[in-house]
C-alpha positions in Angstrom: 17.9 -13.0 3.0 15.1 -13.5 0.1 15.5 -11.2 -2.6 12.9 -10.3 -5.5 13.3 -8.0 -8.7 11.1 -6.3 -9.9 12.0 -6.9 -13.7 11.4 -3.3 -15.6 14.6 -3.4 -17.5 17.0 -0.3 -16.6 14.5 0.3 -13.7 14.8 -2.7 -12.6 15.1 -2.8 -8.6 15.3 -5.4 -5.7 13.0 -6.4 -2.6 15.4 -7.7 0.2 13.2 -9.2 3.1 14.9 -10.7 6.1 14.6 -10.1 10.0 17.0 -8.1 10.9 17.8 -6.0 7.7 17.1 -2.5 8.7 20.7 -2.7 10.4 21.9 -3.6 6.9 20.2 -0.8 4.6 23.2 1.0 4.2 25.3 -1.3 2.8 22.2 -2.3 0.7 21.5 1.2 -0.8 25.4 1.9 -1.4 25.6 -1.2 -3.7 22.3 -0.5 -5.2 22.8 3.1 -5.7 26.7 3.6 -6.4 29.8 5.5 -4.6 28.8 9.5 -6.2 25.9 9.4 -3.7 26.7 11.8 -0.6 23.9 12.6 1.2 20.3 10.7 2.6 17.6 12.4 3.2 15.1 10.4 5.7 11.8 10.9 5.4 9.9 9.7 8.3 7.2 10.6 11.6 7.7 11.3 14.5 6.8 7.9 15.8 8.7 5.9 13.3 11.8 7.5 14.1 12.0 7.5 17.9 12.1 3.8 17.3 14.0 2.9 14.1 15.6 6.7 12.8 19.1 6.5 15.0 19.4 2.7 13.6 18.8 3.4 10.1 21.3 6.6 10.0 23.8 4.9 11.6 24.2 2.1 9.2 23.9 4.8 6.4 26.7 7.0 8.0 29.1 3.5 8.3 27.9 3.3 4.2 29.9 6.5 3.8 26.4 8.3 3.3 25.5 11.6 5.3 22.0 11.4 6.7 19.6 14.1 6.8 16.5 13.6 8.3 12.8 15.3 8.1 9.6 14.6 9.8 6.2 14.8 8.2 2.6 14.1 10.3 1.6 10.7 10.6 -1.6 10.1 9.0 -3.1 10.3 5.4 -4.7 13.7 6.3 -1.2 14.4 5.9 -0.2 13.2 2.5 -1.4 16.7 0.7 0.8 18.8 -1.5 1.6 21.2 1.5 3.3 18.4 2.8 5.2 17.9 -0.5 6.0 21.7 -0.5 7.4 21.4 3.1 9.8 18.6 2.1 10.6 20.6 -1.3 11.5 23.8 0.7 13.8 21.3 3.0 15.7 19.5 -0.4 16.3 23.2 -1.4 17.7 24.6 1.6 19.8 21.7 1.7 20.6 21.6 -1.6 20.0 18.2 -2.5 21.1 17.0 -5.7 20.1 14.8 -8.6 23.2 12.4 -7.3 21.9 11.7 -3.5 18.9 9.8 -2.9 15.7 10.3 -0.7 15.0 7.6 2.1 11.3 6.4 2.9 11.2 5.1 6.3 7.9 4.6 7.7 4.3 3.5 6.2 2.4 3.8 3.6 2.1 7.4 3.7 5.6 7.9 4.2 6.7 6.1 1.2 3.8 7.5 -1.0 5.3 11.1 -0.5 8.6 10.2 -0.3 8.1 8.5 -4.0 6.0 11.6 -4.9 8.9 14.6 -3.8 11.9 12.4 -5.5 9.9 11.5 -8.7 9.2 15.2 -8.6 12.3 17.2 -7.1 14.9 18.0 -9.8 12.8 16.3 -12.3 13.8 13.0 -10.2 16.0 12.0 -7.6 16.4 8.4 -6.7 14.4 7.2 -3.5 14.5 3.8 -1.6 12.0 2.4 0.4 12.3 1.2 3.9 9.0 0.5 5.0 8.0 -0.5 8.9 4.0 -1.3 8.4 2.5 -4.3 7.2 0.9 -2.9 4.7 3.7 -1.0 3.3 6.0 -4.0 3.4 3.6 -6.1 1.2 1.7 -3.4 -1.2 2.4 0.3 -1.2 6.5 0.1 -1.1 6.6 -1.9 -4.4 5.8 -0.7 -8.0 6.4 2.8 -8.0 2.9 4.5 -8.1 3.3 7.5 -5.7 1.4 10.0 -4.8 -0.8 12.8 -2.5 -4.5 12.9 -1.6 -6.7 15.8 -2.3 -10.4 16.3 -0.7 -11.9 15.2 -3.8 -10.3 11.7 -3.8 -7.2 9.6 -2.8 -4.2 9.3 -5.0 -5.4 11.9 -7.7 -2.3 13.9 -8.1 0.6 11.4 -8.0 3.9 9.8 -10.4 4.9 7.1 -11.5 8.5 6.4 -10.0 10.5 3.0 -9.3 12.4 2.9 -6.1 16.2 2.0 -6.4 15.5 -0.4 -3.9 13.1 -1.9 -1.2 14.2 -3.3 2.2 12.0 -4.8 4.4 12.8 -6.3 8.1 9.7 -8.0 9.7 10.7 -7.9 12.7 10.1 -4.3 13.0 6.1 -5.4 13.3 6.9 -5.6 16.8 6.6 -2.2 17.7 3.0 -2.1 14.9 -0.2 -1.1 17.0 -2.5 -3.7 16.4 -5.0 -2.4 14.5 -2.4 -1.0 11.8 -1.4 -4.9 11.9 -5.2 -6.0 11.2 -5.5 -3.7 8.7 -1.8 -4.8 6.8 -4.1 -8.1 7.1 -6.8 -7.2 5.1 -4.6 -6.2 2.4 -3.3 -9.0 2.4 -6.1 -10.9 1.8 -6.3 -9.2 -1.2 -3.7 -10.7 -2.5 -5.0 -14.1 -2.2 -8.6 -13.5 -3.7 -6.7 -11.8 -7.0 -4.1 -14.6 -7.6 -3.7 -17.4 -4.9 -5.9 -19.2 -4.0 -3.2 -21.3 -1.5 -1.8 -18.1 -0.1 -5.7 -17.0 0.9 -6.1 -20.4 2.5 -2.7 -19.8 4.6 -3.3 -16.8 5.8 -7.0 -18.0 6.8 -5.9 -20.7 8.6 -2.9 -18.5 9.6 -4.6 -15.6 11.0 -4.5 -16.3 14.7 -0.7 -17.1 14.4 -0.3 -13.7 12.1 -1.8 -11.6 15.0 0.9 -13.0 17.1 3.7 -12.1 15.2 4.9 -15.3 13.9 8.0 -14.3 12.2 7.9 -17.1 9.6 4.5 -16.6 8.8 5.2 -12.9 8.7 7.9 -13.8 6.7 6.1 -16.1 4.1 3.3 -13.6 4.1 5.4 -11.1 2.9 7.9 -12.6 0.6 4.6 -14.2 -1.4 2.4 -10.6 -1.5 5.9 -8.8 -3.1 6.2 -11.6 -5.7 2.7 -11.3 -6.9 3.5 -7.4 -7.1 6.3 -7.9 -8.7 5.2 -10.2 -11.2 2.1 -8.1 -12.3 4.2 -4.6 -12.1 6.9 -6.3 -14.4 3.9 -7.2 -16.6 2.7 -3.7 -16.4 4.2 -0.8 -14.4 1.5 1.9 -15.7 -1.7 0.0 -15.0 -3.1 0.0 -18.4 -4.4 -3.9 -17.9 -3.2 -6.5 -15.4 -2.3 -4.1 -12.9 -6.0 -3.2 -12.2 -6.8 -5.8 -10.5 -4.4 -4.8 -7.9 -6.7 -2.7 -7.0 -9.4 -4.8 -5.5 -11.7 -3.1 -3.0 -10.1 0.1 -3.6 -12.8 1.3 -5.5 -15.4 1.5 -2.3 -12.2 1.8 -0.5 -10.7 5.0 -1.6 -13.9 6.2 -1.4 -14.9 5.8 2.2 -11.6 7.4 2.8 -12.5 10.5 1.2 -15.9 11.2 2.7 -14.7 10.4 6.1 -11.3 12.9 5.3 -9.1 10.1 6.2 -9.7 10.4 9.6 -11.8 7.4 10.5 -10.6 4.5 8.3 -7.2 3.1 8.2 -6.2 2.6 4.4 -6.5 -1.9 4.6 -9.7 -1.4 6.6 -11.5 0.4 3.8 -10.2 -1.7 1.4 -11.4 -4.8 3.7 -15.0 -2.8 3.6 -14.4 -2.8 -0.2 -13.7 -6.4 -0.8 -16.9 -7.1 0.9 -18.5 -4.9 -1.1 -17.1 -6.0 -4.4 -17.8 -9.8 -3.3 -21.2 -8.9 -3.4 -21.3 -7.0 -6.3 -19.8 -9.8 -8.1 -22.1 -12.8 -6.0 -25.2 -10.4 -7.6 -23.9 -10.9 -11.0 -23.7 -14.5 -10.5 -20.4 -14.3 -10.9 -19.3 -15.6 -7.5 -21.4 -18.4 -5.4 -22.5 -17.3 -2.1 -20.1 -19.7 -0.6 -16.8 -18.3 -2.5 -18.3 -15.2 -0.9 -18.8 -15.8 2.6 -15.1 -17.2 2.7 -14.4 -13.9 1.7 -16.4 -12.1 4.1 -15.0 -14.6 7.3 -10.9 -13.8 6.3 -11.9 -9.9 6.0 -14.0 -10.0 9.8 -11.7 -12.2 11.3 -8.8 -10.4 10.8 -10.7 -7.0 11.7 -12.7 -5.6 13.3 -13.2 -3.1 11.0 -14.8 0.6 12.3 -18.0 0.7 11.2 -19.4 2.7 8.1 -23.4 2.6 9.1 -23.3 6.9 9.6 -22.2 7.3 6.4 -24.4 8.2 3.6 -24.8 5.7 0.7 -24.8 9.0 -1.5 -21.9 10.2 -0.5 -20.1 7.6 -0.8 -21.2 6.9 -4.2 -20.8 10.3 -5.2 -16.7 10.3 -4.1 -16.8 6.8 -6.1 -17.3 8.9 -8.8 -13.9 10.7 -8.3 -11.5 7.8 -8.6 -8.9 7.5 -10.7 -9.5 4.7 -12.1 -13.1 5.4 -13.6 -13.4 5.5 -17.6 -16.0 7.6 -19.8 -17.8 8.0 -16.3 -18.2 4.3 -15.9 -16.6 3.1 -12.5 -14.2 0.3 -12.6 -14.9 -2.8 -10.5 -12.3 -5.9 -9.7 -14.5 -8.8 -9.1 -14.1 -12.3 -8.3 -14.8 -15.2 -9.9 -13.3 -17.1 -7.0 -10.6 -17.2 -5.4 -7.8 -16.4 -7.0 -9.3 -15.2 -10.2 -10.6 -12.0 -10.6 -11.9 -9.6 -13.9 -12.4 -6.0 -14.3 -15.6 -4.8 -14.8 -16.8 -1.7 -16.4 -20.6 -2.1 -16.9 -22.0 -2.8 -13.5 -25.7 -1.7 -12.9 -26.3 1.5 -10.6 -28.4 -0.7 -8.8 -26.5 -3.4 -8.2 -23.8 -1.3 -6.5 -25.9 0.4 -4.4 -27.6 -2.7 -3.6 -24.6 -4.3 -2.7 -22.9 -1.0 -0.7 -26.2 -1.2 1.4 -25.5 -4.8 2.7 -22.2 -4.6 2.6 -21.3 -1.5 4.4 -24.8 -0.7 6.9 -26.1 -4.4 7.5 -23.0 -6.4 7.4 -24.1 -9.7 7.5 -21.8 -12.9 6.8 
């Protein structure tokens, strides 16, 4: 078993990876979490849990915990506050207290929630994450930004809140539909273009064997994406410097989400539409060379297909960029590359540069 901390002093919290480990996350959570704990509440779709619920409680139950479980829709149309309410309602009836804890088990959505309720409920409850996606297991299950979406924009009402623990088992990628697979992929990718330039190279050269479920590239790929997190979340948990440039491609990203309602884009295949975007954005600026680019451009495409944003209207899409979070005196932020592994944050990019660089990016698409 590999385990990282995430160093935040009394929040301080560990990320066990190993195959096999969801059998183990009771045990885990009883030593990370103490003997006063009674009850865990597992929060989780309907999918999720036909295939991993019955394991999860039973290794909680021979912990000396007594699971509860809830199901919420799969999907981020379903991250909203009348989700949240639902699962406040539940902790209620229940009567959940400050001493147990709230289990995510699931994806990104799942754990966004999950972290949203506990950091929330009784002014905060303790929550660990268990996640089953790619793309939870290597970005949203670490660092403790939770949230819910509203029609305006992704993430906008949301808490920062430190998991007591994350346990990942990669070998419950076997049961991932592809595509959620490919698009745990392209945030992956991210990772490399922000801080490594050897890990991009690995999982380029890796991509065919990632598809196919390679457990020790799986493996590598995910031990390596939660010590980057770690290592800039220890650096700064509230994103008020380093932590930005987590959020790579997000800015186009989040945005395509919104106008589509979360309905056409899984979350790592707007952000793979984003990177392109923002690789452009920063080739325009000189910046980037064309070739650093197109590297860019051949990870993100070979580890799609991506759906296609060409119905979309470039004014749309600019006008729910102007609803993220992360903008500043109405100026929208941009992470861009200076190569690979090395990016800035940019504040002061020209209107039409971005729309210049949305339009081939997003409705020609050429590599």
């Amino acid at each position: 078993m590999k385990t990282i901390t995430v160093k935040l002093k009394e929040r301080s919290y560990a990320i066990h990876v190993a195959a096999g480990l969801l059998d183990q996350a009771g045990d885990l959570l009883r030593a990370a979490v103490g003997e006063r704990a009674r009850r865990a509440v597992i929060i989780c779709n309907p999918t999720v849990d036909r295939l991993y619920g019955r394991r999860l409680e039973r290794g909680l139950r021979r912990a000396g915990f007594k699971p509860q479980g809830i199901l919420i829709g799969d999907g981020e149309r379903f991250k909203t506050l009348a989700t949240a309410e639902k699962l406040y309602t539940f902790l209620i009836e229940q009567r959940v207290e400050r001493s147990d804890v709230i289990v995510a088990l699931g994806g990104g959505v799942v754990g966004d929630i999950s972290g949203f309720v506990a950091a929330t409920y009784l002014r905060g409850v303790r929550f660990i994450q268990v996640p089953t996606t790619l793309l939870a297991q290597i970005d949203s299950s670490v660092g403790g930004k939770t949230g819910v979406n509203h029609a305006l924009g992704k993430n906008l009402i949301g808490a920062f809140h430190q998991p007591a623990l994350v346990v990942i088992d990669p070998t419950t990628l076997e049961t991932l539909p592809e595509r959620e697979l490919r698009a745990g992929l392209c945030e992956a990718i991210k990772y490399g273009v922000i801080r490594d330039r050897r890990l991009f190279e690995r999982i380029r050269r890796g991509l065919d064997r990632l598809k196919q479920l390679d457990l020790d590239e799986l493996t590598h790929l995910i031990r390596r994406s939660c010590q980057i997190k770690a290592e800039v979340v220890a650096r700064d948990e509230r994103e008020g410097g380093l932590r930005r440039i987590l959020n790579f491609g997000h800015t186009v990203g989040h945005a395509l989400e919104a106008v589509t309602r979360y309905r056409r884009f899984l979350h790592g295949e707007a952000v793979g539409h984003g990177m392109r975007a923002a690789a452009r954005i920063a080739e325009r600026l000189e910046m980037l060379t064309g070739d650093e680019r197109r590297l860019i451009d051949e990870a993100v495409w070979r580890a799609g297909p991506l759906p296609s944003a060409k119905t979309l209207a470039l004014d749309d899409i600019i006008s729910a960029m102007a609803h993220d979070k992360k903008a500043e005196a109405g100026h929208l932020a941009f992470v861009l590359p200076t190569a690979i592994g090395r990016v800035v944050v940019r504040m002061d990019v020209p209107p039409q540069v971005i729309r210049s660089a949305l339009k081939d990016a997003l409705f020609e698409q050429p590599l």
